[in-house]
N, C-alpha and C positions, 0 to 999 in steps of 0.2 A: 737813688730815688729821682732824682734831675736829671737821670737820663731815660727813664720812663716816662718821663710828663715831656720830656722831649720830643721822643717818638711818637705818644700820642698825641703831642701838638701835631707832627709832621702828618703823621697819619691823618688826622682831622684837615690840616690846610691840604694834601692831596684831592682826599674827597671833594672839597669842597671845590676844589679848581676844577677836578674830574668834573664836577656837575657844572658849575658855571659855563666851560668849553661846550660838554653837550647842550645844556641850552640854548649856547649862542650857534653851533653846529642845526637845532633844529629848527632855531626861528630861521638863519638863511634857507632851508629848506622850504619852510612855510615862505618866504617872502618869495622864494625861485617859483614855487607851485600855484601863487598867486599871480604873480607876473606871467606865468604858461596859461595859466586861465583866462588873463586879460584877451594875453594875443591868440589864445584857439576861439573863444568865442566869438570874435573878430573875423578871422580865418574861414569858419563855418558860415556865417551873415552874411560877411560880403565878397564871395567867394560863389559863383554859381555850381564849382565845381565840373569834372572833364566826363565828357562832352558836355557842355554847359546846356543842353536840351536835354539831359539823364533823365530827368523826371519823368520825362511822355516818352521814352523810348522801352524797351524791354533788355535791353545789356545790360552788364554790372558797370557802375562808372569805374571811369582809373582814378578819378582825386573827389576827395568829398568835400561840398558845399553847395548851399543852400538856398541861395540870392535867388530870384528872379532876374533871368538872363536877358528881360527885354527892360529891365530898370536896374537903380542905382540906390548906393546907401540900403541901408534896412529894409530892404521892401525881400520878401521871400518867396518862393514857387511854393504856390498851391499843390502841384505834382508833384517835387521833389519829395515834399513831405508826407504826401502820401504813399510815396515808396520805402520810407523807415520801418523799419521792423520794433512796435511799441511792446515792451517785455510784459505790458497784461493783454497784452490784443490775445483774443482768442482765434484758438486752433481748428478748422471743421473739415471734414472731409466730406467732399460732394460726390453723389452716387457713388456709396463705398468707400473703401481710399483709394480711388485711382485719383484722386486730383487735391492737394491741401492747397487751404485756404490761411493766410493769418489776417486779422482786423482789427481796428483800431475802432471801442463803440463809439458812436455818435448820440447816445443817448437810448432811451428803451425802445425798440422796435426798431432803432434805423441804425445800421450798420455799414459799416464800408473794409470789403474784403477784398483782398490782391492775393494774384499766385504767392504762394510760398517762395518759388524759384524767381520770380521776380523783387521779391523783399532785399531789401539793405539791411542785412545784420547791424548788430554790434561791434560783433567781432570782426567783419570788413570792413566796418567804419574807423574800428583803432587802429586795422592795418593801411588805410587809404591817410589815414591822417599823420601816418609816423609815428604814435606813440602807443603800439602793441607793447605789453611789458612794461612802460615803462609808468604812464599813467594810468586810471581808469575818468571815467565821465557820465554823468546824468545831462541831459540838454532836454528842458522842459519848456512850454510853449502856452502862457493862461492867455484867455483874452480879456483886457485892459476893464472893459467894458462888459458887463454880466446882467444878462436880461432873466430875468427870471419868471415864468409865467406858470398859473396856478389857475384852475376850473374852481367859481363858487357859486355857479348854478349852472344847473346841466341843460336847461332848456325853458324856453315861455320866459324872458329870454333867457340865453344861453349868455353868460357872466365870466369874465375871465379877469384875474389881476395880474398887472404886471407892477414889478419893480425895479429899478434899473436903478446900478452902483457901478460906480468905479471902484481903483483902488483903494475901497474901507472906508468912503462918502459916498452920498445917495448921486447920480449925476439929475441935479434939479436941472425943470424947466428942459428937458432934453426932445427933440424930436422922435415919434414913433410912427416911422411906416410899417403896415403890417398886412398882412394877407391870410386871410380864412379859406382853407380847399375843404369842401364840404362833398362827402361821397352819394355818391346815388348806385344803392344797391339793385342788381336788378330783378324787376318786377316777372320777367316772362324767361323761360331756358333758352328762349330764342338773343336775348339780350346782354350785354356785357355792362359791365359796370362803368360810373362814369363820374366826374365831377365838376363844380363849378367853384373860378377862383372871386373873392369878393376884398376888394383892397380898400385902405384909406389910409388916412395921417391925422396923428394927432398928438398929444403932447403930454407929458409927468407936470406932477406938482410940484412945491420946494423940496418937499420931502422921497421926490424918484419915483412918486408911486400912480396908476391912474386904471381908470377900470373900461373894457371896453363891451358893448352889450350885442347881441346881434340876435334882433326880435321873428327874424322869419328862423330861427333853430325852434320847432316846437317838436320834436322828438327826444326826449334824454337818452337814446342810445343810438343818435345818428353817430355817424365815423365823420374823424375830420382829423384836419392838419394844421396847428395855428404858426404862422412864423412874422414874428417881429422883428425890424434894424430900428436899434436906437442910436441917434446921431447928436453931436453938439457939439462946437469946437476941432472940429479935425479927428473926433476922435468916432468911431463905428462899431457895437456891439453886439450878436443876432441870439435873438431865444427865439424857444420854439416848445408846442405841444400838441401833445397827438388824442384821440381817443378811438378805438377800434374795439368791434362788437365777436370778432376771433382770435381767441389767443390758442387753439390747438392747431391751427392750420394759416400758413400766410407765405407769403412770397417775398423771397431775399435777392436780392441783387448781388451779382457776384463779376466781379473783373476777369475778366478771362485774358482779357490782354489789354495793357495799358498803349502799347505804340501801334496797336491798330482800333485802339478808344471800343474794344468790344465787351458788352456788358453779358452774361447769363441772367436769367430769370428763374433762381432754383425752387419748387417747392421743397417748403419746412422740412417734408418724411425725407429726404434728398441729403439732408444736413446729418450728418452721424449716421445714415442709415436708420434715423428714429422713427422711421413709420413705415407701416405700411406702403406696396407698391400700388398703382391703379389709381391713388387721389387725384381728383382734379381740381384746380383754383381757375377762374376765368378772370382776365386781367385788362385792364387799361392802362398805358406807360405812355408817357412825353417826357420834355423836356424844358427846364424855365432859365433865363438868365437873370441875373440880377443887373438892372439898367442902372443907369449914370444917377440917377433919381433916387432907389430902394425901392423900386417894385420889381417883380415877378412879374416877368414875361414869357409868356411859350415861344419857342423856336418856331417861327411860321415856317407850313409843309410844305415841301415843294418833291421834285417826281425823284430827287437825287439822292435824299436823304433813305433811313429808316430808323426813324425816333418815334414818330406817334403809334403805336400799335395798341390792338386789340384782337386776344388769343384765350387758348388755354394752356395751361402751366399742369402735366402731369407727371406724378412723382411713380420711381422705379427707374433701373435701369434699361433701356433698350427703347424706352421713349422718348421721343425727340427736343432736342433742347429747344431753348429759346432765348433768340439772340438780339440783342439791340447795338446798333453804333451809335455812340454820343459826339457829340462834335467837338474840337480843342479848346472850346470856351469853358470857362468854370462855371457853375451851376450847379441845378438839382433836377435828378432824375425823379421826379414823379412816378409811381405806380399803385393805381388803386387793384383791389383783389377783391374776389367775393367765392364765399362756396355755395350759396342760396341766398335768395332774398333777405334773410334774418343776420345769417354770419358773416363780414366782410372785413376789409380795414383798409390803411393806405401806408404803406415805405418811402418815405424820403430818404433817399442815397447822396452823400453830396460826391458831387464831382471835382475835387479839389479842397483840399481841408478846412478852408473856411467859408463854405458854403453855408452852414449849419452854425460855424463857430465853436466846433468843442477842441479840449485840450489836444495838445499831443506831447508824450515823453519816450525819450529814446536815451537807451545807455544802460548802464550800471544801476547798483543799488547804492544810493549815498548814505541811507541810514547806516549800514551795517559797519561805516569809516570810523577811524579814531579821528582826522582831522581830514576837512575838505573845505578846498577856497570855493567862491564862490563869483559870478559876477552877473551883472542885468545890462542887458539891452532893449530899447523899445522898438518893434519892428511894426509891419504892417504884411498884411498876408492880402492880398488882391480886395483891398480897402480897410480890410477891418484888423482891429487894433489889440496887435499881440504885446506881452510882454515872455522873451527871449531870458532863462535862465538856465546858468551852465554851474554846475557844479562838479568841481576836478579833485582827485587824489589821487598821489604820491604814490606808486609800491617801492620808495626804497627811501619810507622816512621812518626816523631812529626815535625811540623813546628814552625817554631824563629815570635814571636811575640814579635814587635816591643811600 
């Protein structure tokens, strides 16, 4: 009998050791996987990555990172990021498939699309970074700073709220420069469509929030383009809101090449093949920079460029594209659209990821992990205020059997 209660002693202290050993076997795991996360998130930020000008060129880089190459510490390329391939960006094909598109939305109506063949995978990313196989990663991108703007009256005046937060507090007493692009659809076939920008400054309350009125709007179904930068402290955050009077027919901006900055002008039926051919949209496009200040400026014209135009955009194959060059500044491509007098609207494309301000995530799927480290950085994206989060896991961590 004492030699059964022996054995199940012994048996019971194996187990128990067994388990002890893999537990202390998978916390070095977690603490190694943690420590890999510190120094890759590190690695990607301040790391412009090979050729350190990848972002505005059209090759595949040889090493990946992310910095902006003409600054230091945290500061990121607007281009770089725009050449990641985001796992919900969607997929379109322009006139037909002869040409795929993937894109990253910028919010409803405004999109920002690059070749397919110009895109940075995932899977080039884990090969350029050395840990194909061995890790996987999410690397997500919020900004700090969240402006939020909402229509509550459409016109006589024209009433809009915004509210502006940080991370989970309101940012009180915050500066708000903002600019109103209001369309003018045109009146005669002979005419193209056109707009006026109408800017000012002004300020939130304790509570983040303030309302701004603009009494010459006495149309409720004029088209416009609201975009706000909220400022305080070092910190810069941009919202932004649209209304447009066509949603079956509109014109999309499309990259057609990033290291010669050439943009397409596609219509809508163009995208998937979803329309009919022979559509025509009539168009106005420039170009704004965002000044030392926070206002919107147009690129003044001169004979060398070709940024301000005024065309038509007709969809089918065998019609002729339309092309714009942008210049290596970051900004927003403007392009107002009309199909008649009544249907019209306006695209803002940003030129650089934080034009606009929306997220970007690039990588893996982190829900789907049993354990993933994690870690944060605060960056800056050509002024305005990201927070930088990398989420890492393991494929060769052991689970505690009990």
């Amino acid at each position: 009998m004492s030699v059964i209660i022996f054995l199940a002693a012994l048996l019971l202290f194996v187990s128990l050791f067994s388990q002890t050993v893999q537990t202390a076997i998978l916390y070095q795991q977690h603490r190694a996987t943690a420590t890999k996360c510190s120094d890759l998130i590190d690695n990607m930020l301040l790391n412009p990555g090979s050729p350190s000008s990848w972002g505005q060129t059209s090759t595949a880089p040889t090493e990946f990172g992310l910095q902006d190459p003409e600054f230091t510490e945290y500061q990121l390329s607007p281009f770089s990021l725009m050449r990641v391939s985001s796992p919900a960006g969607e997929h379109v094909f322009y006139k037909q498939p002869s040409a795929t598109y993937v894109g990253a939305v910028a919010g409803l109506n405004n999109n920002l699309f690059i070749p397919a063949t110009e895109a940075v995978n995932y899977s080039a990313a884990l090969k350029l970074l050395g840990i194909n196989n061995t890790y996987g990663f999410e690397l997500s991108l919020s900004p700090v700073v969240t402006v939020s703007v909402s229509e509550t009256k459409a016109a006589n005046p024209l009433t809009l709220s915004l509210s502006v937060t940080g991370t989970g507090f309101p940012l009180s007493y915050a500066t708000i420069s903002y600019c109103l692009i209001r369309v003018a659809l045109p009146t005669t076939d002979a005419n193209y469509p056109a707009y006026t920008m109408q800017d000012n400054i002004t300020t939130v309350d304790q509570s983040g929030s303030t309302q701004i009125q603009f009494p010459n709007v006495t149309d409720a179904n004029q088209c416009y383009a609201f975009v706000a930068y909220a400022y305080l402290g070092g910190l810069l955050g941009v919202g932004y809101h649209e209304r447009v009077s066509s949603t079956s027919e509109y014109v999309t901006p499309l990259i057609q090449d990033i290291q010669s900055q050439k943009v397409l002008l596609a219509h809508s039926f163009d995208l998937n093949s979803s329309g009919p051919t022979g559509a025509s949209l009539k168009y106005n496009a420039t170009f704004a920079l965002l000044t030392e200040d926070y206002t919107l400026r147009e690129l003044p014209l001169n004979a060398s460029n070709d940024l301000s135009k005024v065309g038509i955009v007709t969809s089918g194959v065998g019609n002729p594209d339309v092309t714009l060059t942008l210049p290596s500044n970051v900004g927003i491509l403007i392009v107002t659209y009309a199909k008649d007098q009544f249907d019209g609207g306006i695209m803002l494309m940003p030129w650089g990821v934080s034009s606009t301000g929306f997220s970007v995530s690039f990588g893996g799927n982190s829900q789907s992990q049993e354990w993933v480290a994690t870690d944060i950085r605060q960056v800056t994206i050509n002024h305005v205020s990201y927070q930088a989060k990398l989420a890492l896991w393991s494929y060769s961590g052991q689970q505690v059997i009990s």
